[in-house]
N, C-alpha and C positions, 0 to 999 in steps of 0.2 A: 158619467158614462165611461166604459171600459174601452183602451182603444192601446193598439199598439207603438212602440217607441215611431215607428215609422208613419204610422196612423198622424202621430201627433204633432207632424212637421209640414208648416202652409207650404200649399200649391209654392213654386217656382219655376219661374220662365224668365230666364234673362232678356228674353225677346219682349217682353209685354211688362207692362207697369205696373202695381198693384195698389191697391188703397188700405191703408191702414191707420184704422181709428182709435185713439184712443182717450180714456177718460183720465181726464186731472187727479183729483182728489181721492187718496185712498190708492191709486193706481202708478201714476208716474211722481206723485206729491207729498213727500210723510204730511202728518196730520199736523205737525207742527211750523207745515209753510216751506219746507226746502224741499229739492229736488239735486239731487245728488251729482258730482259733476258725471261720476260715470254713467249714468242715466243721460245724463247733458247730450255727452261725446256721442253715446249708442243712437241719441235719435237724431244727430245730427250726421252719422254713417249713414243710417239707414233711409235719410232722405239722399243722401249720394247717389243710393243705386237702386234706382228710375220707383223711388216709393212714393206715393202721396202721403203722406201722414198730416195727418186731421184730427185735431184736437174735439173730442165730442164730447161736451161739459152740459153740467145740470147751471154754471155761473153765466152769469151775464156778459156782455160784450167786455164792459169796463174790468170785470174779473179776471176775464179770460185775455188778455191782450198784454198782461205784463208777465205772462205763463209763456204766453209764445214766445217775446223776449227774452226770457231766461232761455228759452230752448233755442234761442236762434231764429226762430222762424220768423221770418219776414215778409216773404212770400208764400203764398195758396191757400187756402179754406179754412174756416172754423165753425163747428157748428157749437152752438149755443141754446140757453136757456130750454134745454132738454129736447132740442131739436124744432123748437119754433122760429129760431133766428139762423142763418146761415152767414158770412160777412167770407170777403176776399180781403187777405192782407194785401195792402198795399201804401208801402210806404211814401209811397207820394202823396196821401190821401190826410185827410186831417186827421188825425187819432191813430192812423196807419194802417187803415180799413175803410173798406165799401161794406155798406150791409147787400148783399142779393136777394135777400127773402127771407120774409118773414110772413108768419103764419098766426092768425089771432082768432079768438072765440068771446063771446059775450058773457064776462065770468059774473052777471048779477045774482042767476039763480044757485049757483053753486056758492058764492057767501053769505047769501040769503039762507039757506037752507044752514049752512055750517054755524053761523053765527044766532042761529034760534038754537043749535045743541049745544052750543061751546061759543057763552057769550064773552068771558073771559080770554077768546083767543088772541093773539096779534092776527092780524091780514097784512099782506102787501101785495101791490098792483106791480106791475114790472112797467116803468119810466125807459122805454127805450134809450140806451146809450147815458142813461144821465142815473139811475140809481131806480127808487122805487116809493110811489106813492103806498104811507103807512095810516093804523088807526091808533097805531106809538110806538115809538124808537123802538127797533129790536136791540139785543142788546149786543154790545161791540163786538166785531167780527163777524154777523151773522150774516151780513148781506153784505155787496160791497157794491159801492157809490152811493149820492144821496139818497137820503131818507126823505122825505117830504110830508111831514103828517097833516092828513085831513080830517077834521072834525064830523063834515058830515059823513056820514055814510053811501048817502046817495053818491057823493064827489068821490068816492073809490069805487067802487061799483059803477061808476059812467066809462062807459063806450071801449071799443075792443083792445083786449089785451092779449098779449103773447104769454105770461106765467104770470099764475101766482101761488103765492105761499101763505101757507098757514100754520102757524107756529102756537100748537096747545101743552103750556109748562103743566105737569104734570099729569098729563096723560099719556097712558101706557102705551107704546105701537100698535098691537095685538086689537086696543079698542078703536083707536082712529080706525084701522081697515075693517072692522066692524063696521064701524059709522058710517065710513064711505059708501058701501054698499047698500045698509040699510037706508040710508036716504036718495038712495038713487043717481050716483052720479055717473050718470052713463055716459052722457053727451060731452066727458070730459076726460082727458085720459089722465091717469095721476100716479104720480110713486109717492108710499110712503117710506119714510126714512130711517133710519137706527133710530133716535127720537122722536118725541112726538111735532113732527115734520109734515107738510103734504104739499109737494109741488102740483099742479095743474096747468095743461097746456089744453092745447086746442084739440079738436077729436083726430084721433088715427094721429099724430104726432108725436113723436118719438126720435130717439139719437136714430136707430134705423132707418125712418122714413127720409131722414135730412139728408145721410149718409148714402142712399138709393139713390135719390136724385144728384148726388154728385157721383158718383158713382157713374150712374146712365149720362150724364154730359163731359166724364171725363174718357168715356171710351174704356172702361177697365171689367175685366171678365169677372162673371159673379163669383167664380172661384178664385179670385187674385183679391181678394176683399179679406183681412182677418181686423180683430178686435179684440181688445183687453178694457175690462171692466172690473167693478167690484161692489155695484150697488143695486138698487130695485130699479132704478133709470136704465141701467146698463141691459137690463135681461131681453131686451127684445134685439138691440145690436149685437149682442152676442148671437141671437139664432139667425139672424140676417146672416151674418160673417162667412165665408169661406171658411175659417177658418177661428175659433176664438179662444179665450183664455182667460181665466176667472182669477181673483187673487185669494189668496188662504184665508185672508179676513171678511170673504164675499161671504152673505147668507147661504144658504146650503139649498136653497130653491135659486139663487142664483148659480154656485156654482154647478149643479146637475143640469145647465142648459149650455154650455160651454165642453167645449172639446182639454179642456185640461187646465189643469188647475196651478198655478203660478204660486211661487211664495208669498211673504205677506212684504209691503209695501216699505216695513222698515229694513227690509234687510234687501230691498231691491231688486223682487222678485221679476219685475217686468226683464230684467236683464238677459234672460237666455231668451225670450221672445224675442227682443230685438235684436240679437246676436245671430239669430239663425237667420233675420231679413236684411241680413249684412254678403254681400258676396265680395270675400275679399280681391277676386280679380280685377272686380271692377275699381275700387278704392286705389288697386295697384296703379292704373292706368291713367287719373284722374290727377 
């Protein structure tokens, strides 16, 4: 969308606190695991002056926890597992987090149904806090925490889970979102990924849904909300946002839902975002 230089700069109130969400991977994270110190510094200013920032990841607890770390954060929110899991840092806490909420669905019939079209897929069940019940090893890197592989089938497909993933090697994107649809998976809400990828959460859940309700318990105006993304998870937090921001490497259906469009992530694009949610008077004073 077309907007102007002025257009393009979140709501600010030095009176009022604002929420700002952002996603790991691809966005604040090169693809090869670092995060930049200047990226460090910037969201470490920018929780200075009165910002929530909220990490809002498609990873797990166990992923996302040594991200905050690097970023410093040690205290306030994280949402997770594509907004089924919610956790409070705290480091007084074992791991350095509370979970607050989570949200889960009955995923039998949706690998039922995927595993008669794509017998060959991997599954994984998401193991709260501990890794992920598999039907075999994904292969290194692709999940983070244990892997648990169960033989039977029925033992993955028992009882409620917050995500799962479906990992089909060589199948196209273009046909998994085919598939998806054609088989009907309504009752489940799902992004597919650059590869042939398909997370699945609970219905109507979402990094926005997570993000609303902290949001609505932290007191903060819908317009004091902005978001930076850069994947098919990200696109419904971007239209939530007050305010959002897409990276150059986002799909082009992602980035046309986003008020402007960021560089791409190697060259650390997220940086004049959070440069503008920096008010140096306040830094001055602190």
């Amino acid at each position: 969308m077309s907007q102007t230089p002025d257009q393009l700069r979140p709501p600010l109130d030095n009176d009022a606190w604002r929420l700002v969400g952002l996603d790991i991977d691809g966005t604040l994270m090169h693809w090869g695991g670092d995060i930049t110190p200047a990226v460090v510094r910037a969201v470490e200013q920018v929780r200075m002056c009165r910002n929530h920032v909220i990490l809002a990841t498609g990873r797990n607890i166990i992923g996302t926890m040594p991200v905050a770390q690097a970023l410093g954060i040690r205290r306030g929110w994280a949402v997770c597992s594509n907004g089924a899991v919610t956790i409070r840092l705290n480091p007084a806490s074992p791991g350095g987090y509370d979970i607050v909420e989570t949200v889960t669905f009955d995923p039998r019939a949706a690998l039922e149904l995927i595993r008669e079209e794509m017998p060959d897929a991997f599954f994984a069940v998401e193991d709260l806090g501990v890794g992920f019940r598999v039907n075999r090893e994904f292969p290194m890197g692709e999940l983070v925490g244990r892997q648990r592989v169960v033989d039977d089938f029925d033992d993955l497909a028992h009882g409620e889970a917050t995500r799962v993933v479906i990992r089909a090697p060589g199948v196209d994107v273009s046909h998994f979102d085919d598939l998806v649809h054609r088989i009907g998976l309504s009752d489940v809400t799902y992004a597919v990924g650059y590869s042939a990828w398909l997370d699945l959460t609970p219905p109507n859940v979402s990094k926005a849904s997570a993000l609303e309700a902290l949001r609505r318990q932290l007191g903060v105006y819908p317009d004091h909300t902005v978001a930076a993304g850069d994947g098919n998870n990200d696109t419904e937090m971007l239209r939530w946002a007050g305010h959002s921001a897409a990276m150059a490497t986002a799909p082009e259906h992602v980035r046309d839902v986003a008020n402007e469009v960021l560089g791409s992530v190697e060259e650390d694009g997220i940086l004049p975002l959070l440069e503008r949610l920096i008010d140096p008077d306040r830094l001055a004073v602190l």
